[in-house]
C-alpha positions as CSV (number, residue, x, y, z in Angstrom):
1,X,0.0,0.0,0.0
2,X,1.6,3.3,-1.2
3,X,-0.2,5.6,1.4
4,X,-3.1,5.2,3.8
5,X,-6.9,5.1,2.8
6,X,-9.2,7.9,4.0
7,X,-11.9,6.8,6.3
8,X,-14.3,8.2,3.8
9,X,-12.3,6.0,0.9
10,X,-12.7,2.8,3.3
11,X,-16.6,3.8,3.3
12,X,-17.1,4.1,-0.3
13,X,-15.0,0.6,-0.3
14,X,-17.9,-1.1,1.9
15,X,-20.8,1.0,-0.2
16,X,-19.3,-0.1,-3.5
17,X,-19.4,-3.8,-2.2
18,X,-22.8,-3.9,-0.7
19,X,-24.8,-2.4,-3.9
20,X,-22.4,-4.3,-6.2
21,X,-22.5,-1.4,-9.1
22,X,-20.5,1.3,-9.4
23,X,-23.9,3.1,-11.3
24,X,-25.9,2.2,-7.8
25,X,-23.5,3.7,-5.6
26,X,-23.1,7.0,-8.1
27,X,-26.6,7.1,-7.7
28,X,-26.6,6.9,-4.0
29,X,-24.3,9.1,-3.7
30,X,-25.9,11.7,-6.6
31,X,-22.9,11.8,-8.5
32,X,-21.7,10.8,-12.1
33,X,-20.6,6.8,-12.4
34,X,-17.3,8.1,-13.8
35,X,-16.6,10.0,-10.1
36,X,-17.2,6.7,-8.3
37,X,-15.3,4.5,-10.9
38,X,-11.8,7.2,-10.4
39,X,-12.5,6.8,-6.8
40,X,-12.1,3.1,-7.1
41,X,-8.9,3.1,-8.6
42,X,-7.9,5.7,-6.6
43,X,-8.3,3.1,-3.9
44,X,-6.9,0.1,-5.4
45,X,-3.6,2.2,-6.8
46,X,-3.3,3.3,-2.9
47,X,-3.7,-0.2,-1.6
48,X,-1.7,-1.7,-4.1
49,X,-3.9,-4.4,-5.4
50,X,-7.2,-4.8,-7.3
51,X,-10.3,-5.5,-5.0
52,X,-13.2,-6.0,-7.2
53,X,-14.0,-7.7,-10.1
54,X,-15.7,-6.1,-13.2
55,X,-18.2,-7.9,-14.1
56,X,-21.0,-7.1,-16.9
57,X,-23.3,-6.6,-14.4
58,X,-21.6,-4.5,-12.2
59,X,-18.8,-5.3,-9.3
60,X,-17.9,-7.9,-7.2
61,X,-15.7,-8.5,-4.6
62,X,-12.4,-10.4,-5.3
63,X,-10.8,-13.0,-2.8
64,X,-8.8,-10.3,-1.5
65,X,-11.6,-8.0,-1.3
66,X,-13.2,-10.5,0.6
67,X,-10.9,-10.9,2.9
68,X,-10.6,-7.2,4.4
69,X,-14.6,-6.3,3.9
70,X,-15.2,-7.9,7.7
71,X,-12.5,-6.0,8.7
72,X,-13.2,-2.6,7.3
73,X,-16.9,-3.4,8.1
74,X,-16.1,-4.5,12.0
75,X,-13.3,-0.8,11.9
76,X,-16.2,1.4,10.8
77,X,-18.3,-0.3,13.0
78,X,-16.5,0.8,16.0
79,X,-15.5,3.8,15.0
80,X,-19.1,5.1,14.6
81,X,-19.9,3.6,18.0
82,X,-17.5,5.3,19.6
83,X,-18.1,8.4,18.4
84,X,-21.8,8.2,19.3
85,X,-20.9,7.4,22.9
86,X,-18.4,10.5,23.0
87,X,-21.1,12.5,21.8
88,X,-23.5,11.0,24.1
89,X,-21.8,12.0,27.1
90,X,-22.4,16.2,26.1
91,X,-26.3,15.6,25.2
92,X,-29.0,15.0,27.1
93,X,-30.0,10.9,27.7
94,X,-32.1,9.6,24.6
95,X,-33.1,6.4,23.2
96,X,-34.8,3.2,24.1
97,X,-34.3,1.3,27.0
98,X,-35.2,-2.1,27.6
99,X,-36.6,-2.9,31.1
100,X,-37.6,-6.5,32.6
101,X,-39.1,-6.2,35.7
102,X,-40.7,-9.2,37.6
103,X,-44.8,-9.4,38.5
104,X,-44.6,-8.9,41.4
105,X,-42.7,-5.5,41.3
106,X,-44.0,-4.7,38.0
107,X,-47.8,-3.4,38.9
108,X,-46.6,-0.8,41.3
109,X,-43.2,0.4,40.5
110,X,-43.5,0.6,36.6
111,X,-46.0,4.3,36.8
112,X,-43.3,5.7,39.1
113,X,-40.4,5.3,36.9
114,X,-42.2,6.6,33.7
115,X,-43.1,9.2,35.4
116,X,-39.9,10.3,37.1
117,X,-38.4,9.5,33.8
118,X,-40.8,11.3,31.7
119,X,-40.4,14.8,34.4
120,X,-36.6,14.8,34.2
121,X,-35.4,12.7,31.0
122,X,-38.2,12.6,28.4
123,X,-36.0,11.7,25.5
124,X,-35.6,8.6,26.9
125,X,-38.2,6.0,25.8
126,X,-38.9,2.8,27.6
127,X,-39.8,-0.7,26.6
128,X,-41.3,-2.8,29.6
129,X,-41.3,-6.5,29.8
130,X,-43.0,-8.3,32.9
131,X,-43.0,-11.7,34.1
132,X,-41.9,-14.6,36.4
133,X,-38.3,-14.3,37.7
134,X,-36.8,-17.0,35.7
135,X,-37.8,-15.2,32.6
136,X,-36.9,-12.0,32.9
137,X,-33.5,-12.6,34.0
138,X,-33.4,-15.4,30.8
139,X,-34.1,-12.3,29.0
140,X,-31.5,-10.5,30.1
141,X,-28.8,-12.8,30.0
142,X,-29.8,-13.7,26.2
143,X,-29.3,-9.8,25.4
144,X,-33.0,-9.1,25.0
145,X,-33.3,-6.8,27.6
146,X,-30.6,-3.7,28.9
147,X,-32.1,-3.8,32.5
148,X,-33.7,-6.6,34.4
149,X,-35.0,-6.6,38.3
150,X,-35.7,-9.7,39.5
151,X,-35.4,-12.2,42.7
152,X,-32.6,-14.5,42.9
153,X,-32.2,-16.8,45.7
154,X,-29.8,-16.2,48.5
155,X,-28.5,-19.9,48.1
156,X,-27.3,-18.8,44.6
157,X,-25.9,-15.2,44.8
158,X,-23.8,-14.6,41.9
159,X,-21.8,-12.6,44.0
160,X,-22.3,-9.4,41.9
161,X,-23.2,-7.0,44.2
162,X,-26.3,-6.1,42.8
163,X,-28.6,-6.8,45.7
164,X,-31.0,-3.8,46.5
165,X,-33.2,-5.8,48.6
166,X,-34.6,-8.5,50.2
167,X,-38.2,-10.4,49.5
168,X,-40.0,-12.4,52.0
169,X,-42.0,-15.1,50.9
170,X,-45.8,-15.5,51.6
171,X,-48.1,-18.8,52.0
172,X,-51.5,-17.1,50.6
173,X,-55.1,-18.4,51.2
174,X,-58.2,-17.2,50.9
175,X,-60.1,-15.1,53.3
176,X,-61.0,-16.8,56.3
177,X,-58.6,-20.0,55.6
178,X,-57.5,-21.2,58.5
179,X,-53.8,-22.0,57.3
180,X,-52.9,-18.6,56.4
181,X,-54.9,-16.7,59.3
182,X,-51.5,-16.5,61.4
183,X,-48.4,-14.3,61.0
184,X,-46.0,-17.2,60.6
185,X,-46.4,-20.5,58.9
186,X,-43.5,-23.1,59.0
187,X,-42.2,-24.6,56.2
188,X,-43.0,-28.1,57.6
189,X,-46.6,-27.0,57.8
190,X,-46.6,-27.1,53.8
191,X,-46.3,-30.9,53.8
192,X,-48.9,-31.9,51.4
193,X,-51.3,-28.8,50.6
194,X,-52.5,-28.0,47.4
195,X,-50.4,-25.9,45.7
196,X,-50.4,-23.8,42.1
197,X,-47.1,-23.0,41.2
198,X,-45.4,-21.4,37.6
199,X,-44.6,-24.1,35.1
200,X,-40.4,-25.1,34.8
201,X,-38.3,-23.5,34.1
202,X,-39.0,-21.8,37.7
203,X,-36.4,-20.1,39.7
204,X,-37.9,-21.2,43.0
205,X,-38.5,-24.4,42.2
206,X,-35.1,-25.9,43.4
207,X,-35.4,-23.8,46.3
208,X,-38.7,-25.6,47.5
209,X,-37.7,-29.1,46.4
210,X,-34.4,-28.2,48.3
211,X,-36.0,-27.9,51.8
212,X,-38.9,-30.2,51.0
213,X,-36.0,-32.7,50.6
214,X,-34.4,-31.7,54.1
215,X,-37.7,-31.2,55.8
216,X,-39.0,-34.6,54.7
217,X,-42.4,-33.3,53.8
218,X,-44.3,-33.6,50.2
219,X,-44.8,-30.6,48.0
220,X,-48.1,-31.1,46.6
221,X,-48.2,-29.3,43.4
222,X,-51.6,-29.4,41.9
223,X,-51.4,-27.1,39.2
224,X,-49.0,-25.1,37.5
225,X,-49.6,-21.2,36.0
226,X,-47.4,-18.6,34.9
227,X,-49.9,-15.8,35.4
228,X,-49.1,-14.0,38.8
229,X,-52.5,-12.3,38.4
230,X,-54.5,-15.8,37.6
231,X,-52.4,-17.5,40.1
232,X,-54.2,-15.1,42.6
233,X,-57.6,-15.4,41.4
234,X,-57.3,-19.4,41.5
235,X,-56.4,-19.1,45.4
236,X,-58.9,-16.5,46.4
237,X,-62.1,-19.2,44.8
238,X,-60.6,-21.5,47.8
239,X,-59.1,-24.9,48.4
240,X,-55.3,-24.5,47.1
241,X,-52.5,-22.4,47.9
242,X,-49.9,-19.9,46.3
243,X,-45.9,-18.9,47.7
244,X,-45.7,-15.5,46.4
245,X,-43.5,-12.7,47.3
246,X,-44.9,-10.3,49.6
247,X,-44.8,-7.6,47.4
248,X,-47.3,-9.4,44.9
249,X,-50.1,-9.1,47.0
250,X,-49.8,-6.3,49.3
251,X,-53.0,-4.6,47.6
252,X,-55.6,-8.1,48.1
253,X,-53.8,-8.3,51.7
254,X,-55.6,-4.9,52.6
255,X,-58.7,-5.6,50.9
256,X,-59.3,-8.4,52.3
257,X,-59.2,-10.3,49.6
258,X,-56.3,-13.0,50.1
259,X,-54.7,-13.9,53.2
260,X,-51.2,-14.4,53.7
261,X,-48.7,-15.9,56.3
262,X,-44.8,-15.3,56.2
263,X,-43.2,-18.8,55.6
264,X,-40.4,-19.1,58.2
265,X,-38.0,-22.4,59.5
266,X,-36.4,-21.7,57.1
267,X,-37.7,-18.4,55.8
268,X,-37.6,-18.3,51.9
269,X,-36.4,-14.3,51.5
270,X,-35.0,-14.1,48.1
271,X,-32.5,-10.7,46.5
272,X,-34.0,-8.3,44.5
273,X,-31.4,-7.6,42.2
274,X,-30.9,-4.5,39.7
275,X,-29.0,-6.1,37.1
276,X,-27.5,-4.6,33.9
277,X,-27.2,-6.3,30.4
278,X,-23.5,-8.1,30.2
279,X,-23.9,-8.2,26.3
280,X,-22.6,-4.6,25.7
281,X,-21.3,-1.6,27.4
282,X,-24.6,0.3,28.9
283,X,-25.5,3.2,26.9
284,X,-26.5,7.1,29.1
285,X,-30.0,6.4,29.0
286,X,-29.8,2.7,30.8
287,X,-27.7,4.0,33.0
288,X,-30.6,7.4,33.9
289,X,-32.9,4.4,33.7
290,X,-30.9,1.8,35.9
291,X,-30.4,4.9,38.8
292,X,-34.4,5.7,38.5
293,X,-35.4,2.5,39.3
294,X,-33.3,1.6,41.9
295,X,-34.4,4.9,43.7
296,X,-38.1,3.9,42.8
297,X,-37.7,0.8,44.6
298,X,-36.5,2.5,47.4
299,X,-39.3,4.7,47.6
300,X,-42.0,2.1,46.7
301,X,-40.9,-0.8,48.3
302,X,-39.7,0.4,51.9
303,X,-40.5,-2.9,53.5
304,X,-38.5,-5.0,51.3
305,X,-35.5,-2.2,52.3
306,X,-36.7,-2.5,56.2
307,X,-37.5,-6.6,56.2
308,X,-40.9,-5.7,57.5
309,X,-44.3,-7.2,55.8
310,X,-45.9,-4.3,55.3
């Protein structure tokens, strides 16, 4: 190569190769063919080789060509990249964010942090997924989500040091069940009831069959549901049982419309972790987003910070 390319020569390399036609990239580019075509050998005299064949429809690249496309493609790539993120750090956050939260977090905490968001970073746009523990951090570690905020069992800490919280777990019942109509319930206590639990994979299975297997008792599972909300329903009609985070039914607690006792010997809390995306570097807006909600959960959730029930 007699003297280095130009970025902008690199960038007409990759344009020529992806529309294949010197006459499609003149036109892209609203210029005359015979511009792009001294371009072109412009390039190839500088590198010092031909990288295209001429063919009667148009271009293509040669095994050479071939060879350094990736390369210039994967250069360019990163160049770009990093010269968004230098100009994202002078402007304001903007862009879309990604945001698992689990059910049992997600009906109260998800109006807050639009609406903080909206008030003090409305350029930022948010795209909320909700569901069952094990799926939203599956999401997350697939790359489908930027932010995740799940449980994670305190047996299996991934030693991140991402814990905001801590979640006790709840035997519910309906109204007027005698089972749930104490404070407490011990985990032995659970041997054989009817319970409705989400389908595998589940998170807190393991845990369950874990102590079920040390405590000697039976876990009765009669029914399996990955609807938080129908899981609810199905124990308020009567005769079978739900473990549920605390937080998941605070609002049918205090109208009267579940009943729920804190399983303890062992107690079953789990961590609420805030948990960003290890697929790529975390952009200004999931980083405004990942501050939001872990203040939100502060502010909504002061009895998961306190380890109170309430």
């Amino acid at each position: 190569m007699s003297s280095p390319l130009a970025i902008d020569q690199w960038q007409l390399f990759l344009q020529i190769a992806e529309c294949g036609s010197l006459t499609v990239t003149a036109a892209a580019r609203d210029v005359a063919q015979s511009a792009i075509s001294r371009q072109l050998g412009a390039i190839e005299r500088s590198f010092g080789a031909m990288l295209f064949e001429r063919t009667a429809r148009g271009v293509r690249l040669n095994e050479i060509g071939q060879r350094l496309y990736p390369r210039v493609k994967d250069w360019i790539q990163a160049g770009q990249l990093l010269t968004d993120d230098a100009s994202d750090k002078l402007r304001e956050p903007a862009g879309l964010v990604r945001l698992g939260v689990i059910d049992s977090l997600a009906d109260a905490l998800s109006g807050p942090v639009y609406l903080e968001l909206e008030r003090t970073f409305p350029k930022v746009r948010l795209h909320l997924v909700s569901g069952m523990s094990g799926r939203v951090s599956s999401c997350l570690e697939r790359g489908e989500l930027d932010i995740a905020l799940f449980s994670e069992n305190t047996r299996g800490r991934s030693g991140r040091g991402d814990g905001i919280a801590k979640m006790p777990h709840v035997l519910i019942g309906a109204p007027g069940d005698p089972l749930t109509a104490t404070e407490t319930i011990p985990f032995d206590l659970l041997d054989n009831v009817p319970l409705v639990v989400p389908g595998l994979p589940y998170a807190f299975h393991n845990v369950l069959e874990h102590w079920a297997s040390r405590r000697g008792i039976h876990l009765n599972i009669r029914l399996e549901c990955d609807s938080l909300n129908l899981q609810k329903k199905i124990v308020a009609a009567g005769g079978i049982y739900a473990i549920v985070g605390i937080s998941a039914v605070r609002t049918e607690i205090a109208q009267l419309e579940l009943q729920a006792a804190r399983i303890v010997q062992p107690s079953l809390d789990r961590n609420i972790v805030l948990r960003l995306s290890p697929h790529t570097a975390p952009t200004q807006a999931c980083q405004t987003v990942f501050a939001i909600v872990r203040r939100q959960v502060k502010q909504v959730f002061p009895h998961l910070i306190n380890g109170s029930l309430v």
